[in-house]
N, CA and C of each residue as an Amber inpcrd file, in Angstrom:
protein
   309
 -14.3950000  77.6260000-214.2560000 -14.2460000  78.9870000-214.7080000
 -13.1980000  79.0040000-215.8050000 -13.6510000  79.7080000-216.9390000
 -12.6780000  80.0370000-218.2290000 -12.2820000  81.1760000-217.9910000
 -10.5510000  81.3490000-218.5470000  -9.6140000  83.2060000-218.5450000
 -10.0660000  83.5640000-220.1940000 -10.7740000  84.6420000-219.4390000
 -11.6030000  85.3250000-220.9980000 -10.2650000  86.7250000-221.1190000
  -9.8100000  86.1390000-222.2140000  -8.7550000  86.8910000-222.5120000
  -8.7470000  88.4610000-223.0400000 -10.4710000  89.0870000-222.7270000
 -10.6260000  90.2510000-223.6600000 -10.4790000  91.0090000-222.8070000
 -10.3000000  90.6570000-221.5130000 -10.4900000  92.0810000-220.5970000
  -9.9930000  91.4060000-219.1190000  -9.7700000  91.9890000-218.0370000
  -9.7700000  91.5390000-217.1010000 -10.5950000  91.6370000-216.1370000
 -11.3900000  90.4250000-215.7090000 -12.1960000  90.5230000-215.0210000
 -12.3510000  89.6060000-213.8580000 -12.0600000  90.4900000-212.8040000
 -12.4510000  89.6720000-211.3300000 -13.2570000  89.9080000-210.4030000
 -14.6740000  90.4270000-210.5940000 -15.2090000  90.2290000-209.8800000
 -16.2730000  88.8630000-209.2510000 -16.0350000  88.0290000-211.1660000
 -16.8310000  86.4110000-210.5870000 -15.8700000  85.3470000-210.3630000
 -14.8460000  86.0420000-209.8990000 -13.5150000  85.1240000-209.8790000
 -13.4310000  85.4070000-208.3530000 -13.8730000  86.5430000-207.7000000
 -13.0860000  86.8280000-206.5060000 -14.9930000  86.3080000-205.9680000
 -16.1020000  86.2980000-206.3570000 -17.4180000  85.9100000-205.9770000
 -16.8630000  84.3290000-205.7940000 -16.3090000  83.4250000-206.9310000
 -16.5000000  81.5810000-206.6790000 -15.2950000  81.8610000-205.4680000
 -14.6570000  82.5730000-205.4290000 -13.5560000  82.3760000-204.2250000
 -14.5960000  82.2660000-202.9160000 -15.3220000  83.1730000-202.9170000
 -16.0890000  83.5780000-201.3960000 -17.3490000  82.3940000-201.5620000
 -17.8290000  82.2970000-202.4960000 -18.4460000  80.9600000-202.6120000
 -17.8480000  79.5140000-202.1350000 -16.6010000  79.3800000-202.5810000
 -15.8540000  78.1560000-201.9240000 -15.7980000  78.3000000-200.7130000
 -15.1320000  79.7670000-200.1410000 -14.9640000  79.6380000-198.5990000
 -15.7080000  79.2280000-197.8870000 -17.2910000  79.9350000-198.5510000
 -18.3210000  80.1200000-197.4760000 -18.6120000  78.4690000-197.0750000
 -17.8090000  77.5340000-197.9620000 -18.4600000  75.8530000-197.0740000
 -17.5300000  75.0600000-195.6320000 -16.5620000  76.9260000-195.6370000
 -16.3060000  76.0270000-194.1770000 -16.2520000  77.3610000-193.3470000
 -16.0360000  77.0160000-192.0780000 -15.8040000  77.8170000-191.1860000
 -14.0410000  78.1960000-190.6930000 -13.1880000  77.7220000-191.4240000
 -11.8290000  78.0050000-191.0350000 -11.4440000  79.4990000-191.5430000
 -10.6250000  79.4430000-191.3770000  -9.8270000  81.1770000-191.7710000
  -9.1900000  80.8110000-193.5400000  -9.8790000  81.8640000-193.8420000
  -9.9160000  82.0490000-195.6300000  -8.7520000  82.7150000-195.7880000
  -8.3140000  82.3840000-197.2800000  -7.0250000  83.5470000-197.6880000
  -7.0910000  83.5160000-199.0710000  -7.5650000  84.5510000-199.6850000
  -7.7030000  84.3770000-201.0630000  -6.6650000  85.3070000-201.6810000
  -5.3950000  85.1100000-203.1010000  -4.6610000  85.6430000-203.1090000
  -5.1790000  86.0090000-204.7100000  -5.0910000  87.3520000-205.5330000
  -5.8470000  88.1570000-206.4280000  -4.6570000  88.2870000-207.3870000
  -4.2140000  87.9830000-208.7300000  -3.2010000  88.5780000-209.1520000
  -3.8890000  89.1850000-210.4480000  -3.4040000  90.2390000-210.7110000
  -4.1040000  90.7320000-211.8450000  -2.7150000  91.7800000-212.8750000
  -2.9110000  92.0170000-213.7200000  -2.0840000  92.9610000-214.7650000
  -2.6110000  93.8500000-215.3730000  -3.7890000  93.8290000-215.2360000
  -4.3880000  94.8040000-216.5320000  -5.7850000  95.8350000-215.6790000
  -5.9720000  96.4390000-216.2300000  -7.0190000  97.4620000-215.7970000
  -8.3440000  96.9110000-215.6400000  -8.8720000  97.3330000-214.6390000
 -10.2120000  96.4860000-214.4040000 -11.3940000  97.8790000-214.2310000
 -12.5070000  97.2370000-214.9010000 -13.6530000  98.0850000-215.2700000
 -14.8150000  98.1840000-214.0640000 -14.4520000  97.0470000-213.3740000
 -15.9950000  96.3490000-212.4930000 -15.2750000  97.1960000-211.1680000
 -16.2280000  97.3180000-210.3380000 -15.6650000  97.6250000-208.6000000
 -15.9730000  96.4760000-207.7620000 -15.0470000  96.6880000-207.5190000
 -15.0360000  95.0700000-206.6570000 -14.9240000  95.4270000-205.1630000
 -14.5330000  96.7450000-204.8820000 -14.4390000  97.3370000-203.2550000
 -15.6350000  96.5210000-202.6260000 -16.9890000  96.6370000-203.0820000
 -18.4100000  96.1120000-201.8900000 -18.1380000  94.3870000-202.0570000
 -17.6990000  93.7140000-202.9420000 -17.4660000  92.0180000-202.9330000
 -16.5640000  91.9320000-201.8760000 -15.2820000  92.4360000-202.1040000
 -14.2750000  92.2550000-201.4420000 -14.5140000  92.7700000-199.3750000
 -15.7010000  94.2650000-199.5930000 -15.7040000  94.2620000-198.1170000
 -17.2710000  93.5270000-197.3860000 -17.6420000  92.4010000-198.3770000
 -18.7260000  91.6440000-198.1460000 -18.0230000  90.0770000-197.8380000
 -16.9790000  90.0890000-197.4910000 -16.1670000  88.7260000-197.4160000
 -16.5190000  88.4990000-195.4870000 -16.2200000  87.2950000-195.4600000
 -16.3210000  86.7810000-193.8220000 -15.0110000  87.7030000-193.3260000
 -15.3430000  87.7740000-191.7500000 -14.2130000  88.5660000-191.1920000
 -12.9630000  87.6050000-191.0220000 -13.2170000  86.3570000-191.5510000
 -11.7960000  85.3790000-190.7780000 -11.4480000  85.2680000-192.3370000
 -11.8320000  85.8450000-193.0990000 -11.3040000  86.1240000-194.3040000
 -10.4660000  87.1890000-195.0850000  -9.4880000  86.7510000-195.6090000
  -8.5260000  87.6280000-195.7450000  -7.9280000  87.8290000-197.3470000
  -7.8910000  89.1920000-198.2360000  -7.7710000  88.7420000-199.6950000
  -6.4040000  89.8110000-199.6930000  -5.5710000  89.1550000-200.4450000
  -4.0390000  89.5450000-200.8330000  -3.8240000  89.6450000-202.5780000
  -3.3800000  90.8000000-202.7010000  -3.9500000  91.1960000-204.2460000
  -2.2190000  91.7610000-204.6100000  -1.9390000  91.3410000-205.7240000
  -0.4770000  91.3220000-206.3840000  -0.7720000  92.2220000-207.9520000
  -0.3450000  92.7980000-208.2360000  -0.0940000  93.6750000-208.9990000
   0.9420000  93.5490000-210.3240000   0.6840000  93.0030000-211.4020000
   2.4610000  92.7160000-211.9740000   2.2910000  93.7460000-213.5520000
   3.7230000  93.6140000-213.7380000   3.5330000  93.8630000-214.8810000
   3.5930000  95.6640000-214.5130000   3.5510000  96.2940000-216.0600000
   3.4090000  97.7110000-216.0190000   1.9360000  98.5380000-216.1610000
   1.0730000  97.7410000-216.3930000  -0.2730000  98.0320000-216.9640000
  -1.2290000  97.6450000-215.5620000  -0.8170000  97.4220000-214.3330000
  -1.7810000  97.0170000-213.5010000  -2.5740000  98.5230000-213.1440000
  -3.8300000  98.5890000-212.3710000  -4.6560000  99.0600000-212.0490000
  -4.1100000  99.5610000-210.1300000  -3.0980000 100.3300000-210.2460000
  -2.4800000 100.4980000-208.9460000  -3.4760000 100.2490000-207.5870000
  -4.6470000 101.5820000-208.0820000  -5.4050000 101.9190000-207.0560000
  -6.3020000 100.7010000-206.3460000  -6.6660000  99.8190000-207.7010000
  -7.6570000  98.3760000-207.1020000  -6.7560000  97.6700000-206.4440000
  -5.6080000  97.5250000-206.6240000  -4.9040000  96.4490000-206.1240000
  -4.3670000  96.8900000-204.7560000  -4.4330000  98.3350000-204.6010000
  -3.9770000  98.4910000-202.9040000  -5.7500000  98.6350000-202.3250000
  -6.4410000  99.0000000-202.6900000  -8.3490000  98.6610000-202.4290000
  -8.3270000  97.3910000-201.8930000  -7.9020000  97.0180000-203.2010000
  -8.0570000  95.0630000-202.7650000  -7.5380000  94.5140000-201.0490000
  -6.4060000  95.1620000-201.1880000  -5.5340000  94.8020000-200.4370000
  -6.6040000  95.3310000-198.7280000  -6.9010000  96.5140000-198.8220000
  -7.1330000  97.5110000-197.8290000  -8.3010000  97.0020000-197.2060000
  -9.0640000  97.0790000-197.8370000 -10.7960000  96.1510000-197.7380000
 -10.7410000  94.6490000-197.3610000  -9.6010000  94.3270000-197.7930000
  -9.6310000  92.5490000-197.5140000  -8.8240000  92.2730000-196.4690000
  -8.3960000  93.0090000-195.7950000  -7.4050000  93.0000000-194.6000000
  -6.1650000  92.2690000-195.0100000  -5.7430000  92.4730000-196.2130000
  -4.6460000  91.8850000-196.6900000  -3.3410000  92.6890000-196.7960000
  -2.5610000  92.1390000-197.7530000  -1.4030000  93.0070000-198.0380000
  -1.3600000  92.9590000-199.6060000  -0.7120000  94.0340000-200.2000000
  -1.0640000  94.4490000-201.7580000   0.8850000  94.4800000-202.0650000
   0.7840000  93.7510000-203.5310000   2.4090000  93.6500000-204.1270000
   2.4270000  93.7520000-204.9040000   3.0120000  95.0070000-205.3120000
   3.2030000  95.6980000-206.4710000   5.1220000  94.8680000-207.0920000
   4.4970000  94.2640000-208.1530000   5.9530000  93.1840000-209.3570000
   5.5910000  94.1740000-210.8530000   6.4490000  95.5500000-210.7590000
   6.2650000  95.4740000-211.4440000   7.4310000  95.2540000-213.3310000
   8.5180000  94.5690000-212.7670000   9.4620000  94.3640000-213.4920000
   9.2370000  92.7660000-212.9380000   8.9390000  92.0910000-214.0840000
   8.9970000  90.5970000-214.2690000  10.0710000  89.5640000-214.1560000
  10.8840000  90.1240000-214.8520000  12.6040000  89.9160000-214.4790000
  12.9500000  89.1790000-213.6020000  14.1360000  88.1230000-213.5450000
  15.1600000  87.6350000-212.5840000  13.9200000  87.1900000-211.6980000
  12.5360000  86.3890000-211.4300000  12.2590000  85.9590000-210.5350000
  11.3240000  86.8970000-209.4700000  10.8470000  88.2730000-210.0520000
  10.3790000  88.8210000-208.7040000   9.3900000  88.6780000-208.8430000
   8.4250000  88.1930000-209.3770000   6.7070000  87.2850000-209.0840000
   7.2640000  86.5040000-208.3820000   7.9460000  85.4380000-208.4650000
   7.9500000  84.3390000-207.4700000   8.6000000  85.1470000-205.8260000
   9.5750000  85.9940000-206.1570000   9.9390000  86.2140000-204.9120000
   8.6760000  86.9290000-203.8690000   7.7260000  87.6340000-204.7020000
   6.5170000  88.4260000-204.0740000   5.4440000  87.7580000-203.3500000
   4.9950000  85.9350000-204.2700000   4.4780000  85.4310000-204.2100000
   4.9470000  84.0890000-202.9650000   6.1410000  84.3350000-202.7100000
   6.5910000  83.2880000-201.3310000   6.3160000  84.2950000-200.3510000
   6.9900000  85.3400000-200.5750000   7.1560000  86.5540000-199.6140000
   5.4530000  86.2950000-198.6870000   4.1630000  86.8770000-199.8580000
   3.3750000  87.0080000-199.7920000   2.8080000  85.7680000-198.8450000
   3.1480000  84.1790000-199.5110000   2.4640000  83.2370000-198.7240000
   3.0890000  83.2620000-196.8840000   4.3090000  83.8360000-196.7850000
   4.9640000  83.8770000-195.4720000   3.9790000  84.7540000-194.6020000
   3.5840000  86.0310000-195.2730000   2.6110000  86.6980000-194.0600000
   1.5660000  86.0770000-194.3510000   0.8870000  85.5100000-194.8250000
  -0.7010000  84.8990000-194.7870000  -0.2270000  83.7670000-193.6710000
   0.4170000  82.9600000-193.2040000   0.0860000  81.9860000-192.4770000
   0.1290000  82.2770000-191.1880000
């Protein structure tokens, strides 16, 4: 998969995710980061995922798409993290934070 820099788009990004999962039977965790406004609905992908599957959607930046990214979060039985000052480290701090409740 190529980052097509014209737009943001995840809905065949968050499809090869559920494609990879689907070759095993363990407990999935797919983590979503996005910045920019998204055009596609991804609510029916995201609530078409296995139930031992779980999608965690991060938010950065000032331009994110609030509402998809707590959707994301809501539908995927995940948790949603809103970074939106880049500064001093708080992606990384969101993104440990984040891997601590997934396990």
């Amino acid at each position: 998969m190529k980052a097509n820099m014209a737009g943001t788009k995840i809905m065949d990004a968050l499809k090869s995710a559920f494609e990879i999962l689907s070759t095993s039977d363990r407990e999935g965790r797919v983590f979503l980061l996005t910045d920019g406004e998204v055009s596609e609905s991804v609510d029916a992908v995201v609530k078409s995922r296995k139930a031992n599957w779980r999608v965690h959607s991060f938010g950065m930046g000032s331009e994110f798409d609030e509402n998809l990214v707590k959707s994301i979060a809501k539908y995927g039985r995940g948790f949603c993290s809103e970074v939106k000052e880049l500064a001093d480290g708080q992606l990384s701090k969101a993104v440990v934070r984040a891997l601590g409740f997934a396990l």
